[in-house]
Each structure stands twice: as C-alpha cells, then as structure tokens.
C-alpha positions in Angstrom: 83.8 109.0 -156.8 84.3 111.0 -153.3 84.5 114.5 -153.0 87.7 115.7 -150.5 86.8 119.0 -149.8 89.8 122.0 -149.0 88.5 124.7 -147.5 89.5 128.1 -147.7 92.0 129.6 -146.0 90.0 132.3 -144.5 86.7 129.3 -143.7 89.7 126.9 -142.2 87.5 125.3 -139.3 89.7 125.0 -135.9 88.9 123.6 -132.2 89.1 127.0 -130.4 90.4 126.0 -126.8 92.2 123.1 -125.5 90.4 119.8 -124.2 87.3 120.7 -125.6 84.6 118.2 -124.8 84.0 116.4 -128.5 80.4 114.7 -127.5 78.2 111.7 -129.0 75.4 114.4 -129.0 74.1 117.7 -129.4 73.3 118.1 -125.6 75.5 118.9 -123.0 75.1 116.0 -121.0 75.8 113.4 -123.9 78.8 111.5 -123.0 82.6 112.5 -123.7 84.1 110.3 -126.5 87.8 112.3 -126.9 89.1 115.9 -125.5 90.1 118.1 -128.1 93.2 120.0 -128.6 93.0 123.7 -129.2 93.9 124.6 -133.4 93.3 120.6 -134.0 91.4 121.2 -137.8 88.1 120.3 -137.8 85.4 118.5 -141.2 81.7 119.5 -140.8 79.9 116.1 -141.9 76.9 118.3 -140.7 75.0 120.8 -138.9 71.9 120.8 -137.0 70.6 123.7 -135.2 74.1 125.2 -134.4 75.2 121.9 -133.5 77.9 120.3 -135.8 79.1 116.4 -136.6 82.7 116.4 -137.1 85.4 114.4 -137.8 88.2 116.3 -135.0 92.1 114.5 -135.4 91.2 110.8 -135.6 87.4 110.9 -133.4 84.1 111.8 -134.6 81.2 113.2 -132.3 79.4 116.5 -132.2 80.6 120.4 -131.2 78.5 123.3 -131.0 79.5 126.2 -133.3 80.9 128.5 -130.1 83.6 125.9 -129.9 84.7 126.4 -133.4 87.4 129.2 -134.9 86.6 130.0 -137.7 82.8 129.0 -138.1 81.3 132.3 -138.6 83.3 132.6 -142.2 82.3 128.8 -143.0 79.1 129.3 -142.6 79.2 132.5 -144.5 80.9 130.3 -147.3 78.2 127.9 -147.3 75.3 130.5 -147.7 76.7 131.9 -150.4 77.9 129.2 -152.2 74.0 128.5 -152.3 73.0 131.8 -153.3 71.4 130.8 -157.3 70.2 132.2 -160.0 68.8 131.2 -163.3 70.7 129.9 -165.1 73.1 128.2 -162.8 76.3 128.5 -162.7 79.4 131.4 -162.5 77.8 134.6 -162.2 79.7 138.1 -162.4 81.1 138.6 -159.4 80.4 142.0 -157.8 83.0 144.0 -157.5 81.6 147.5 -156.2 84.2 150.2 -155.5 86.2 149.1 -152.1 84.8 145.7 -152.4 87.2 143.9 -150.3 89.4 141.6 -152.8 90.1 138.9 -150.2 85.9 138.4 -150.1 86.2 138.6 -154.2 88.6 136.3 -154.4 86.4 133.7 -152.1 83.6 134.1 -154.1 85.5 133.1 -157.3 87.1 130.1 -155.8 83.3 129.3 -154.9 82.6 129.7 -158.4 84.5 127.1 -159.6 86.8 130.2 -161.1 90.3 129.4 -159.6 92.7 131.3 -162.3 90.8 134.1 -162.0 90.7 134.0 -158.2 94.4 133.8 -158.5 94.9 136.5 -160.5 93.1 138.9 -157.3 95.1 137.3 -155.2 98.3 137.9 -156.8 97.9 141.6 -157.3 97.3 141.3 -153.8 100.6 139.9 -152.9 102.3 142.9 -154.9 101.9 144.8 -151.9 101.9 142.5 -149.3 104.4 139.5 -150.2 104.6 138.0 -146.8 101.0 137.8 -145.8 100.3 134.1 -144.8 96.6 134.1 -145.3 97.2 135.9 -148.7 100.2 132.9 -149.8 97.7 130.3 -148.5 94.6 131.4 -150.6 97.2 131.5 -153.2 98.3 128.5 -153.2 94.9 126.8 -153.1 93.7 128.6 -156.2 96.7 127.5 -157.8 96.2 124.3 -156.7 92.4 123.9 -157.8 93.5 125.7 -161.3 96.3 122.9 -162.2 99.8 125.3 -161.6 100.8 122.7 -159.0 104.6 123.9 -158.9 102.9 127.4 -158.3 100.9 126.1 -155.7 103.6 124.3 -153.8 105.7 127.7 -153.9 102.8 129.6 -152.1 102.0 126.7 -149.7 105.7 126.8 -148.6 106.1 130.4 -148.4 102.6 130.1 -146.2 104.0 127.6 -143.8 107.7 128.9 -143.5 105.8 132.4 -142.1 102.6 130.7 -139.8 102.3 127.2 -139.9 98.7 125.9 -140.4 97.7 122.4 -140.2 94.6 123.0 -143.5 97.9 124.2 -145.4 100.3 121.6 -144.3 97.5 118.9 -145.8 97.0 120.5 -149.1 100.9 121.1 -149.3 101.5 117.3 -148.5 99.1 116.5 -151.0 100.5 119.2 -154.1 104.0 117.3 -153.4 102.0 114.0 -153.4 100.3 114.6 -156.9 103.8 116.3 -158.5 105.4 113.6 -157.7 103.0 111.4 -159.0 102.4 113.4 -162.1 106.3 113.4 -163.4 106.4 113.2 -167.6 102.5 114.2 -167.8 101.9 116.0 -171.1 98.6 118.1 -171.6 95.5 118.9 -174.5 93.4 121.8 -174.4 90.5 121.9 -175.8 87.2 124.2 -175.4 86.1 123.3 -171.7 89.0 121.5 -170.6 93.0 120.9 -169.9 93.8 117.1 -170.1 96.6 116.0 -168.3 98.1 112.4 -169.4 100.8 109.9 -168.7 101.5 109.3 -172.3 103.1 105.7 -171.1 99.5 104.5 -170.6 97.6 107.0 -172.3 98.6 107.3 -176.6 97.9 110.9 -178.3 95.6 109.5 -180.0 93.6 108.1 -177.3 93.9 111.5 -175.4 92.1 113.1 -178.3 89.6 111.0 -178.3 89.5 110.7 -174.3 89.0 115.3 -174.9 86.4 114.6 -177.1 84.4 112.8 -174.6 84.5 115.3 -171.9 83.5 117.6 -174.5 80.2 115.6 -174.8 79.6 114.6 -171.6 80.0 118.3 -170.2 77.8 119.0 -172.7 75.2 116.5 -171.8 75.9 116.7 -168.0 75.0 120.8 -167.8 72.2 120.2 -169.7 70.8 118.0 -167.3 71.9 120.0 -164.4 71.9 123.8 -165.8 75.5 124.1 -164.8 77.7 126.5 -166.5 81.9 126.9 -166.0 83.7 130.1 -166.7 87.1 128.3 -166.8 88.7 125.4 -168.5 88.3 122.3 -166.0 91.3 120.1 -165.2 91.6 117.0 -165.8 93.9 114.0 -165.4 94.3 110.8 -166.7 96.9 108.1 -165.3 97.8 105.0 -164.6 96.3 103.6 -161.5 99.3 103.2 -159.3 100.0 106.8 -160.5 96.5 107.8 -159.6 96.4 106.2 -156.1 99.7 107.6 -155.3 98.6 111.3 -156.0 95.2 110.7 -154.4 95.7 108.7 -151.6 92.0 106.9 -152.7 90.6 103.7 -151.5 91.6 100.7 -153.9 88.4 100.4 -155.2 88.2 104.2 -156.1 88.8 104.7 -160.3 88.3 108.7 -160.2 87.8 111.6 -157.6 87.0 114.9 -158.1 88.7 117.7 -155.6 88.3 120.9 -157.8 90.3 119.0 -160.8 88.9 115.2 -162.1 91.7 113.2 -161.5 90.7 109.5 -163.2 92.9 106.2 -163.3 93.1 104.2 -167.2 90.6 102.2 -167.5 89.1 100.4 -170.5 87.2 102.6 -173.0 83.5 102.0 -171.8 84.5 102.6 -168.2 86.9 105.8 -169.0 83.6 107.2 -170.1 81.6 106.7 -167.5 83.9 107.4 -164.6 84.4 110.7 -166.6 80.9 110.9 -166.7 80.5 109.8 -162.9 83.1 113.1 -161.9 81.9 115.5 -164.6 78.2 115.8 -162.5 80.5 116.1 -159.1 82.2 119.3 -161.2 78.9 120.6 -162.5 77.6 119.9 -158.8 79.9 121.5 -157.0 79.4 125.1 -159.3 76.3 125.5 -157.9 76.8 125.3 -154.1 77.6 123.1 -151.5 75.5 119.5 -151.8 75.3 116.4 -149.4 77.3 113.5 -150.6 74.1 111.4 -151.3 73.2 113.2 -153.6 76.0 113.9 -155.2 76.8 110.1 -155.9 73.1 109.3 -156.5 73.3 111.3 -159.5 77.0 110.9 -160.8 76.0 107.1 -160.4 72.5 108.2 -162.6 73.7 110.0 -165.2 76.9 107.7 -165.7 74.5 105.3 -167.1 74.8 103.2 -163.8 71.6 101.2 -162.7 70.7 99.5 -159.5 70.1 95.8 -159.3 67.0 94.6 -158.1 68.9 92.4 -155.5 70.6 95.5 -154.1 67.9 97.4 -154.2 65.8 95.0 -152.0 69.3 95.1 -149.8 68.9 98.5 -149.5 65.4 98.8 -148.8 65.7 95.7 -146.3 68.6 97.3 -144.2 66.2 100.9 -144.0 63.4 99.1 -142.6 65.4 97.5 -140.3 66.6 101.2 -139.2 70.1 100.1 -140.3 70.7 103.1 -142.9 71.0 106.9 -141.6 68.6 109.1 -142.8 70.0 111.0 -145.9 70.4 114.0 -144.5 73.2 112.9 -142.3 75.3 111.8 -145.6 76.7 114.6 -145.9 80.6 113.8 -145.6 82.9 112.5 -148.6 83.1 109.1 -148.8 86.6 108.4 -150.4 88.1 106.6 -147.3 84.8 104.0 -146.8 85.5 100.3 -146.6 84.7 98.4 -149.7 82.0 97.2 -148.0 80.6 100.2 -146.3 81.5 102.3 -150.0 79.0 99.3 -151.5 75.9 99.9 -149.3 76.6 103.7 -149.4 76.8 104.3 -153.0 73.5 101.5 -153.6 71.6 103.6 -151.5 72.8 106.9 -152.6 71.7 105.8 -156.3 68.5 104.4 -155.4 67.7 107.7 -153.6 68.5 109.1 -157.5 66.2 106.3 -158.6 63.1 107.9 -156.2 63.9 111.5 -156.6 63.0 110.9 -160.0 60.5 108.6 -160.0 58.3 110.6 -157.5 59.6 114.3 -157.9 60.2 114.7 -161.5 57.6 117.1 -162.3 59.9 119.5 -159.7 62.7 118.2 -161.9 66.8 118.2 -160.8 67.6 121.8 -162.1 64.4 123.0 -159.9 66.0 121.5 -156.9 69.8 123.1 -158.3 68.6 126.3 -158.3 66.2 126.0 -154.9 68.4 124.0 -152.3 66.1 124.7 -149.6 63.7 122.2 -150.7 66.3 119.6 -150.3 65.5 118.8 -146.8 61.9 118.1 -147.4 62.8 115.8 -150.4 65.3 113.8 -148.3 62.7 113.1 -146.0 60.3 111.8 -148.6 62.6 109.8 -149.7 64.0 108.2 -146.3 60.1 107.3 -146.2 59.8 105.6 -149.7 62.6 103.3 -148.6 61.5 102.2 -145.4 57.9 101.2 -147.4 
C-alpha cells in the first residue's frame, strides 16, 4: 500500500536554525502557520523551484532549501537514484580507486542492494568502531536487508554516541517489528526470503505463498524492466502482528519500506496484495517516484479495476478543482483516513487507467527509464480528468 520512506543517514533532512518560519507558500510574505525548531527532522512531500512542502514535527507548509541541513546530499540522492540505464535496475557500482566507500555504500542502498551495502560499511567500522554516521548507515542497511537484531545493535550504539531523531524513529520501529515478529520462521527461495508466523501461516501454504512471489516478480519486472541483485524480504503475518510492527492504518493489508511486509489474508487477496507491493519494490529500484504513481500502477497490475461509479467520483471532484494536481502526490500515504486513502488511491489508479490509454505507444518502461517526461505526462493527465 504506502511507501514510508528512511532516509539515509548522511541525506537525513533537518530544520537548520531555531523558529524557522514554516510558511503556507513559496513566497516570503505567505503567512506563518508554525515556527520551527532547529534539528526538528524534516519529509519532502515536494519540491518546486528550490522551494520544498514538508511535513516539519506535527505542521505541514513550505521551506526553502537554505533552511534545510542536510538538503544538498538529499538532493544529490535523489538525482542519482534517477540516473537509468537500459535495462533497469542494479547496475555495477563504480568503484574507482579512492572512491569514497561512504558514497558506495549510498549508492547500493539506492540500489535496492542492502547486504551488500552492509558489507562496505562494516569493513568500515573495522577501523572506525565508534563513528555514529558509520553505526547509523549500518544499521539501516541491516535494517532494509532483514538482520533486524543486527540493526537494532548499530542503531543503539548510533544513539548511545550522537543522538539523532531519523535514528531514534527507525530504532523505535526495528524494536517495534522484533517484537512483533517473535517465533517467525523463514523460506528462501531464488528472489526472495519469506518470513512467516507459522501460527497463521502452514509450511505448506508458505511454499506455495514463495511460489507466488516467484511469478509475480517475474511478471511484475517484465512489465516494468526492473531487475534486483539481492534476495527481497518478505513477511507474512497475522494482522494484529502486522499492524503492531507497522504501525499502518486499519485499512492497510501490506506496505512496502525496503522489505514487503503483508498481513494473512485469504488466498486470492494474498496474491494480489503481494502483487500490489511487488511493483512498489520493482518501483523503487529504479529511482525515486511520486506516490501516484506508484499506487496507480501497484493497483494496475494487481489486477485491480476502477468502477465506473468511482470513476465518475473522481472525475466529478477534478472538475470541481477538489483533487490536487498529481504532481503534488508525492508523499506516502499510509497514515490517510479511510476516506481520504479511498479518493486517493481511485484517482491514483484511474491516472494508471489514462497513462495507458493515451500514452502507451511511449509505454511504462519508456517512462522508467526517462523520468523527466514524467512531469509533462502528469499534466496531461490532470487535463484528461478535468474533461
């Protein structure tokens, strides 16, 4: 479903001095909606111009990019995330001689290649044990490769030397997940490491459950042109358990933060909400992608369809200049109301539906491997449903 994103270490995104003005717009005399304390950890919903939405503490409103620690390495992340080529996916990673391992290790995590990125990081450590940033980055490829106890170890050695509010979340939520994933057992197979609560989920039925991520990675990459150099994690668990080790909105059934993490539901809906978080992995490979579209097309290729009474909802509340313009739906949408999460996901997949009924001949894996023409598309489509 949503997408909570952990930033790196290194890309964490801070308010740089305290009371900074946090504004309803991009210009300086747009009003004051909350004052800003200095370090407070800051989410990029997104950017125009050098001007950033953010969610700051518990306020949203907008910040320019000089009020920002931190913002010169995010952005830096973001570029290259989007840096493709054919076919997409993990490329080698350069590593010319005194290539700076911290900046290698970055670019795997970006990768989708968190083992390996641990591995750099690691040697690192050898010589430098009680390096914060080091333990953090650590931790958080630990974390996104599945060695949760190893991640929790990092995170704490992290905090106990310079606390950090982006490592105190991802610590709380390592604990949270541990805890919640007490007895799970686990299948490897080619692509993937299944974790299970074998109270709710039989050997048998993990098999089968393996065999299915299997195919629909298969299917998925195909349709996307997404590769993975690593065996993906994945977890499935009762819902209770689930909720408790994500935290998600009751009517969330699967999230993907690095790892798919899915609660037990009956077979037909297992496979699509595998489905559904399998095109948020393969998605998030290639680069860094609005939410829209993200859940347009985990909806799409889930085998979900729209109905014709939602999507005369939908185009009734764009005319009425009621939606935002898809290029503002950037941020994850795991903590929507049921309501809001309804509308947002319905227009999400009819933008799916559009892209390809009128840009097909440019085709999905075009659009992977060229984000720039995303912009242009969005637009096009914001048009089509306002007809």
């Amino acid at each position: 479903m949503g997408l909570p994103v952990f930033l790196l270490a290194t890309a964490l995104l801070t308010v740089r001095e305290d009371q900074t003005p946090l504004r309803s717009g991009c210009e300086g005399g747009d009003a004051v909606v909350a004052r800003v304390a200095a370090g407070t950890p800051v989410t990029v919903r997104f950017a125009v111009n050098g001007c950033y939405a953010v969610q700051a503490g518990d306020s949203q409103g907008y910040l320019p990019g000089g009020a920002l620690a931190g913002i010169e390495a995010w952005e830096a992340e973001r570029r290259g995330a989007r840096a493709l080529d054919t076919p997409v996916g993990p490329a080698p990673v350069a590593r010319p001689a005194g290539a700076d391992p911290v900046s290698v290790a970055a670019q795997l995590l970006a990768q989708g290649r968190p083992a390996e990125a641990l591995q750099t990081v690691e040697r690192l450590l050898i010589g430098a044990p009680r390096e914060a940033g080091l333990l953090a980055m650590a931790g958080l490829a630990a974390y996104r490769a599945g060695f949760i106890p190893r991640a929790i170890g990092y995170l704490k050695d992290a905090q106990a030397i310079r606390p950090e509010p982006g490592v105190a979340a991802l610590l709380a939520k390592a604990e949270q997940e541990a805890a919640a994933d007490e007895g799970v057992q686990t299948l490897e197979s080619t692509r993937f490491s299944l974790h299970y609560d074998p109270r709710v989920v039989t050997v048998e039925a993990a098999r089968r459950l393996s065999a299915v991520l299997e195919q629909e990675y298969a299917r998925i990459s195909l349709e996307l042109g997404c590769q993975t150099a690593e065996r993906l994690s994945a977890t499935a668990q009762s819902r209770e358990a689930y909720r408790r080790a994500t935290g998600a909105a009751e009517w969330s059934g699967g999230q993907f933060d690095g790892r798919i993490r899915v609660a037990v539901l009956e077979p037909e809906a297992m496979h699509k909400t595998f489905a559904h978080e399998l095109v948020h992995a393969c998605l998030a490979g290639t680069g860094r992608w609005p939410a829209w579209l993200h859940e347009g097309l985990a909806q799409r290729l889930s085998g979900e369809t729209l109905p014709p009474e939602m999507r005369e909802e939908v185009r009734a509340a764009a005319r009425a200049g009621k939606l935002p313009p898809l290029g503002s739906m950037s941020q994850s949408w795991t903590r929507l109301s049921p309501g809001h999460a309804r509308l947002a996901y319905a227009m999400a997949l009819y933008a799916a539906e559009l892209f390809f009924a009128h840009h097909q001949e440019f085709g999905i894996r075009t659009l992977v491997r060229n984000p720039e023409f995303l912009d242009r598309i969005a637009a096009d489509i914001d048009r089509r449903m306002r007809e």
